[in-house]
Each structure stands twice: as structure tokens, then as C-alpha cells.
C-alpha positions in Angstrom: -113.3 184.0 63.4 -113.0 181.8 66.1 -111.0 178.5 66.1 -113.8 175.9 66.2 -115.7 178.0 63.6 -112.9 178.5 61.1 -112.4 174.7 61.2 -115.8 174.2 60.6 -116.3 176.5 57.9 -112.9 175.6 56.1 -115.2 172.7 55.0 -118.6 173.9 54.4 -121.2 173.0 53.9 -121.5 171.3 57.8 -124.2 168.7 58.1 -125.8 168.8 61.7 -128.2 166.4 63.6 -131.8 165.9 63.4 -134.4 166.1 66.4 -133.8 165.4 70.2 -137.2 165.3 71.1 -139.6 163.9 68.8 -136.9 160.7 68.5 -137.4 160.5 72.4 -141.2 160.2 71.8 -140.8 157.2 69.7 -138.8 156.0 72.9 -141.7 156.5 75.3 -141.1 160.4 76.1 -144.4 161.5 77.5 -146.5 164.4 76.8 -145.6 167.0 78.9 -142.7 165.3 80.2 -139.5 167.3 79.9 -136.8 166.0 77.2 -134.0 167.0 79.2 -134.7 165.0 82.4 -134.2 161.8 80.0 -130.5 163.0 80.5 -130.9 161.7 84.0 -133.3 158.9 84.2 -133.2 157.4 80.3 -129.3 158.5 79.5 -129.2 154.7 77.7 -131.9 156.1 75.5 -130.3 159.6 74.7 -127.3 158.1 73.6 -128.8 156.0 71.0 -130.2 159.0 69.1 -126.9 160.5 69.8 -124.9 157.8 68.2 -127.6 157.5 65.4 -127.1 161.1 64.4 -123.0 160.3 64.6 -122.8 157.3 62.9 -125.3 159.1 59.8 -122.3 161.7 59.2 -123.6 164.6 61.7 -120.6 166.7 62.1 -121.7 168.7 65.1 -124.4 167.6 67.8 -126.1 169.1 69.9 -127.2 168.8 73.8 -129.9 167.5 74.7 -130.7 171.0 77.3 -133.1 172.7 75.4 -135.1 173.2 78.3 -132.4 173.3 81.2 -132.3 176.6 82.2 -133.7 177.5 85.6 -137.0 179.5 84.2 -138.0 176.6 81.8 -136.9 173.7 84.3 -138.9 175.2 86.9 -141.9 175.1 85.4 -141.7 171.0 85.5 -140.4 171.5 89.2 -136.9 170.3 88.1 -135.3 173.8 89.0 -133.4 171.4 91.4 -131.8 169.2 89.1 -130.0 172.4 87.2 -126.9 171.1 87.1 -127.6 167.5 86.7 -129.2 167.3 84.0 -126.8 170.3 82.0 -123.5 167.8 83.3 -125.0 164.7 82.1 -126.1 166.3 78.8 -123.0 167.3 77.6 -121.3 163.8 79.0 -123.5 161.7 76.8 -122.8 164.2 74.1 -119.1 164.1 74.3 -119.2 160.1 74.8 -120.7 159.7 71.4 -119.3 162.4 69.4 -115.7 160.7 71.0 -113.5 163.1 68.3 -116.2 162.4 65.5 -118.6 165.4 65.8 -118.3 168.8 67.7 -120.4 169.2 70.6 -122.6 172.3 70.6 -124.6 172.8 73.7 -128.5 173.8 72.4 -130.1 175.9 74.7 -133.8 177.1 74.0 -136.7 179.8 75.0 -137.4 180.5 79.1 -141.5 179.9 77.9 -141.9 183.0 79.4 -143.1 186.1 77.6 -141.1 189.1 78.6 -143.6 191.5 76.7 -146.4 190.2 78.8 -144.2 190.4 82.3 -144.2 186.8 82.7 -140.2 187.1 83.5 -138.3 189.8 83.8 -134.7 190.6 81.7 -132.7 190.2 85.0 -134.3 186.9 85.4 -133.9 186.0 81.8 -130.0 187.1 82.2 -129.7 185.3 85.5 -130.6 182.3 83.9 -129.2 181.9 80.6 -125.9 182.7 82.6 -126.4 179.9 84.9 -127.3 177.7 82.3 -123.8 179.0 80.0 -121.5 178.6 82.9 -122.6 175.0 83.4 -122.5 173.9 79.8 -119.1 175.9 79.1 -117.3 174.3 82.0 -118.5 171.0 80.9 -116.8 171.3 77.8 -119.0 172.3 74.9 -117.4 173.5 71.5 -120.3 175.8 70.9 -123.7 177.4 71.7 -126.6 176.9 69.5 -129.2 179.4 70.6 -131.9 177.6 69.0 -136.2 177.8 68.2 -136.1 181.7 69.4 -139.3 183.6 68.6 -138.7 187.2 70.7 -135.7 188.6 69.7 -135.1 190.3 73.1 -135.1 186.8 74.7 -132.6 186.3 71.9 -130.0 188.7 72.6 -130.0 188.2 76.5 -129.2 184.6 75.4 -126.4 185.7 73.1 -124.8 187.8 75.1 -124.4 185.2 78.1 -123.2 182.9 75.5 -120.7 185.5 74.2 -118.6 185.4 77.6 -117.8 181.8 77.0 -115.5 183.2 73.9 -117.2 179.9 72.3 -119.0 179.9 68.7 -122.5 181.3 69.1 -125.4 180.4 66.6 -128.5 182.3 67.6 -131.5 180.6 65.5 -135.3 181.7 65.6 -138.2 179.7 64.5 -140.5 181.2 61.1 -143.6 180.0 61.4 -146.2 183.2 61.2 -147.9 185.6 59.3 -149.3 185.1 55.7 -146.0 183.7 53.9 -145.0 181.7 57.5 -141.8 184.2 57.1 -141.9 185.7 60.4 -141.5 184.7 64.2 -144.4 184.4 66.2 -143.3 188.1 67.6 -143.9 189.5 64.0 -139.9 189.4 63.8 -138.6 188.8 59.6 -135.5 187.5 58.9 -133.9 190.8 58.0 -134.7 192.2 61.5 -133.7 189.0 62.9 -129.9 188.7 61.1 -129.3 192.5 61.4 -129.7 192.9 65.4 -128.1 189.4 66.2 -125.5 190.3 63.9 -125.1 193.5 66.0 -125.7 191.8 69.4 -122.8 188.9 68.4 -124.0 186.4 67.2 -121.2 184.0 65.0 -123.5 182.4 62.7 -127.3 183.4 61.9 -130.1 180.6 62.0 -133.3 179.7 61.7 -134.8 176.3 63.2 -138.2 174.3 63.4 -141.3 175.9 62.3 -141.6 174.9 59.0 -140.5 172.3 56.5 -137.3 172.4 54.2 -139.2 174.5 51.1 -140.8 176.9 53.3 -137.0 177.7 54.6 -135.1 178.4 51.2 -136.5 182.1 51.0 -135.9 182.5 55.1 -132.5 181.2 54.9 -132.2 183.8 51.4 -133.0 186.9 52.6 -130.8 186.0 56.2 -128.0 185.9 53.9 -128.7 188.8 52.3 -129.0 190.7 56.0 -125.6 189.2 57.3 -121.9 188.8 56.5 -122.3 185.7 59.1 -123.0 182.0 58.4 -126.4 180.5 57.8 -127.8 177.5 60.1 -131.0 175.6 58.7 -132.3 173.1 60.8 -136.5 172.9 59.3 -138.9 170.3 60.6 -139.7 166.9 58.4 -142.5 169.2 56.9 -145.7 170.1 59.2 -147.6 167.5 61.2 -150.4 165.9 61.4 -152.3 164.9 64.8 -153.1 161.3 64.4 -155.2 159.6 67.9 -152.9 162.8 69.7 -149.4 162.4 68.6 -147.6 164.5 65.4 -147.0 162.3 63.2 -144.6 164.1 60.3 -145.3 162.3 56.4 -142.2 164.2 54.9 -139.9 161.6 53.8 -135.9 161.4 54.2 -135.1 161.4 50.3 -138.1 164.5 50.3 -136.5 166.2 52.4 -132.8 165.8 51.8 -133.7 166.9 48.1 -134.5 170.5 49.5 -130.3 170.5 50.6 -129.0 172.3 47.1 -131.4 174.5 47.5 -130.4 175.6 50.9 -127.2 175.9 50.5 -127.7 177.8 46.5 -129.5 180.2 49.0 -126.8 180.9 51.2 -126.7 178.1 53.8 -123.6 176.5 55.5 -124.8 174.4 57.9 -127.7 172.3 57.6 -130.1 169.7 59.4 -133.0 168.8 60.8 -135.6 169.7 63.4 -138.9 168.2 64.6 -139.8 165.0 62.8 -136.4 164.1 61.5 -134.2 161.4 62.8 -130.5 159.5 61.9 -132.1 158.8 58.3 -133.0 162.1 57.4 -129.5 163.1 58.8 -128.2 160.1 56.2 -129.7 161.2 53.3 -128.8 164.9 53.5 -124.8 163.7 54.0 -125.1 161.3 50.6 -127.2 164.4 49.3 -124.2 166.4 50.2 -121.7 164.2 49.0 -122.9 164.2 45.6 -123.1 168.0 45.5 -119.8 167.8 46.9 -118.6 165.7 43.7 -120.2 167.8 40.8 
């Protein structure tokens, strides 16, 4: 196991942050605007849902670079501002967590669909390596391949990751079919642990989608399919369009409440997605604590 991973799990359970981008709406993110250009022209912004995620007990945060690799970027014509906006993302990042938190870069979907030739793998590989080089020389302690839906995308992303030697968590998002147990590729958790499993991945996850309840079978039957950790990161429940934005009704001490659960069913990291912010983040480290104690 590798170093920063063995120190992690020496104490799990891990508590991890909450939502980059919904936190940046209440800040006066547009629609349509891209999160990670905030990095650039709002970093005062950034860093205070940083530091709110820090100060509430996170113990690893991650990046805001979601979107920042060259095939999402360029699709808000920002292709340009590659680098910039992957340096100044792991600065802030580092600035807060100052020793506190470990810093694990997040790095999301192209928005391309490979199976409808939208992108090609060599573009895919092209720029997921880019994007890894950048954030690996910057100093990240990890990868968190995070709100995945094609698995193919997937593996390209871990195996760029991989050549960092750096912890890699490769996390999809279940949100489909009947039971909301699948991808939106028709991928289940068992196929989804077994092939990033086999494609080396370090820890197994499953992110966004969904809220906390809907995540305790996922996060059961991934453990079940792996001998790797479990990551959880679900939404503050699902939202609700009110005059055009998502406005999330599930509560901190609601959702926080759903944290035994997860880790009876095999998690050992946990956190939030969509929705959740510092307080949510809060409650699931006293929820923790007390879990801790009995």
C-alpha cells in the first residue's frame, strides 16, 4: 500500500470534504460558467470553502480541477489557461490544508462520449496525462478520479494517474436504472470495483448521484467486489429546481445520520457531494467521533 494511503487508512474511517461547486454558486458561480476558472479570477472565494471544509475536520481535500483537463476546458474556450488554473488549484489547496488535510487533486469526466465518437481514447489519454503531470508536479498527495459514468473513460484516467506512483481513487456516479444502482452507461457496482480493481485503482468509490440512503447498498456490494477501500462522497439528497437553481432540502444532522451505515457497509472514507457544504462536513466528523467512542 502506498505511504500516504497506509497513513490514511491506519486511522479509518477518513472524513473528506463536501462540494466545490454548488458552494461556489452560493458565491455567485454562474450557470454555465466553469468552477475551475474561479481558481483564477475568485481564488479569495475558493479558499473560503477550502478553509470551511478544513476547519470542519476534513482530513483530505480536494482540488478544485474537476473540469481542467484540455477536452473539458476547451469546451468553455479556456483550453489556454491549462496550466493556470491546475497550478493555482493545488496552491490554494495546499495553502489551506497547511499540514492539516492531505491534498488530493479531483479530476473529473472529458463530457465527451467515447461510445458516440465524440473523443477519441488517444485524445482521452493525451489529456488526462497533461492534466496528471500538472497536478503531480504541483504537489498533490493523491488522485481522486471522481463522478465517472463510462468506465472506459475511467481506466484511461486511472492509468495516467497510476504513473504518478500517487494514491488513486477512481469513483463513478449511480444514478440509473430502476434501483438508481447503476451508471448512466448501465455500469453496477460489481462491474465497476472488479475492472478498476484490475486496471489499478487504490481505493474504489462512488460519488454524487444520489443521496446518503440510496448509497449504503452501492457502497455494499463495492465492497463485496473489492479487497480495496471504499470512498462515499453522495449528494445532500436530490434537488429541487426552485425559480432555476437546485436547491438540496436534506439536512446536515439527516445526512450525517446515514455515516454508520456507510461505514457498517464497508466504507472508509466518507463525505459529501453536491448540496453539502462545511456543516455537513461538521456533523459527519462529531457523527464519527461518537462512533469512534462506542
Amino acid at each position: 500500500m502506498k505511504p500516504v494511503l497506509q497513513e490514511l487508512m491506519e486511522h479509518a474511517p477518513v472524513v473528506t470534504d463536501g462540494a466545490i461547486g454548488t458552494q461556489l454558486m452560493t458565491r455567485g458561480l454562474m450557470p454555465g460558467e466553469c468552477p475551475d476558472s474561479w481558481n483564477i479570477s475568485h481564488p479569495a472565494e475558493l479558499e473560503g470553502v477550502t478553509r470551511g471544509y478544513v476547519e470542519a475536520g476534513s482530513e483530505i481535500i480536494l482540488t478544485n480541477t474537476f473540469r481542467a483537463n484540455r477536452v473539458a476546458l476547451d469546451a468553455y474556450n479556456l483550453a489556454d489557461h491549462l496550466e493556470d488554473i491546475n497550478l493555482a488549484g493545488v496552491e490554494i489547496a495546499r495553502r489551506v490544508a497547511s499540514g492539516c488535510a492531505y491534498v488530493f487533486a479531483s479530476i473529473g469526466p472529458s463530457g465527451k462520449m467515447l461510445m458516440n465518437g465524440e473523443v477519441s481514447e488517444d485524445e482521452l489519454k493525451k489529456s488526462f496525462a497533461e492534466q496528471v503531470g500538472i497536478l503531480a508536479l504541483a504537489g498533490v498527495d493523491g488522485f481522486a478520479l471522481e463522478t465517472m459514468s463510462d468506465l472506459a473513460e475511467a481506466k484511461l484516467a486511472v492509468a495516467a494517474a497510476r504513473e504518478t506512483g500517487l494514491p488513486v481513487v477512481a469513483s463513478m456516479v449511480f444514478d440509473s436504472g430502476k434501483d438508481k444502482d447503476r451508471t448512466m452507461m448501465g455500469v453496477t457496482p460489481e462491474q465497476a470495483a472488479e475492472e478498476l480493481t484490475g486496471a489499478g485503482a487504490d481505493v474504489i468509490g462512488a460519488n454524487c448521484g444520489v443521496g446518503a440512503a440510496g448509497y449504503i447498498s452501492v457502497c455494499q456490494r463495492l465492497h463485496a467486489a473489492t479487497d480495496r477501500p471504499i470512498w462515499i462522497k453522495p449528494n445532500a439528497g436530490l434537488p429541487e429546481i426552485v425559480e432555476g437553481k437546485a436547491v438540496y432540502r436534506t439536512t446536515p444532522e439527516a445526512f450525517a445520520a446515514f455515516v454508520p451505515a456507510l461505514l457498517q457497509a464497508g466504507a472508509s472514507f466518507v463525505g459529501g457531494c453536491c448540496g453539502t457544504g462545511p456543516e455537513f462536513i461538521w456533523a459527519m466528523f462529531e457523527t464519527l467521533r461518537r462512533w469512534r467512542r462506542h
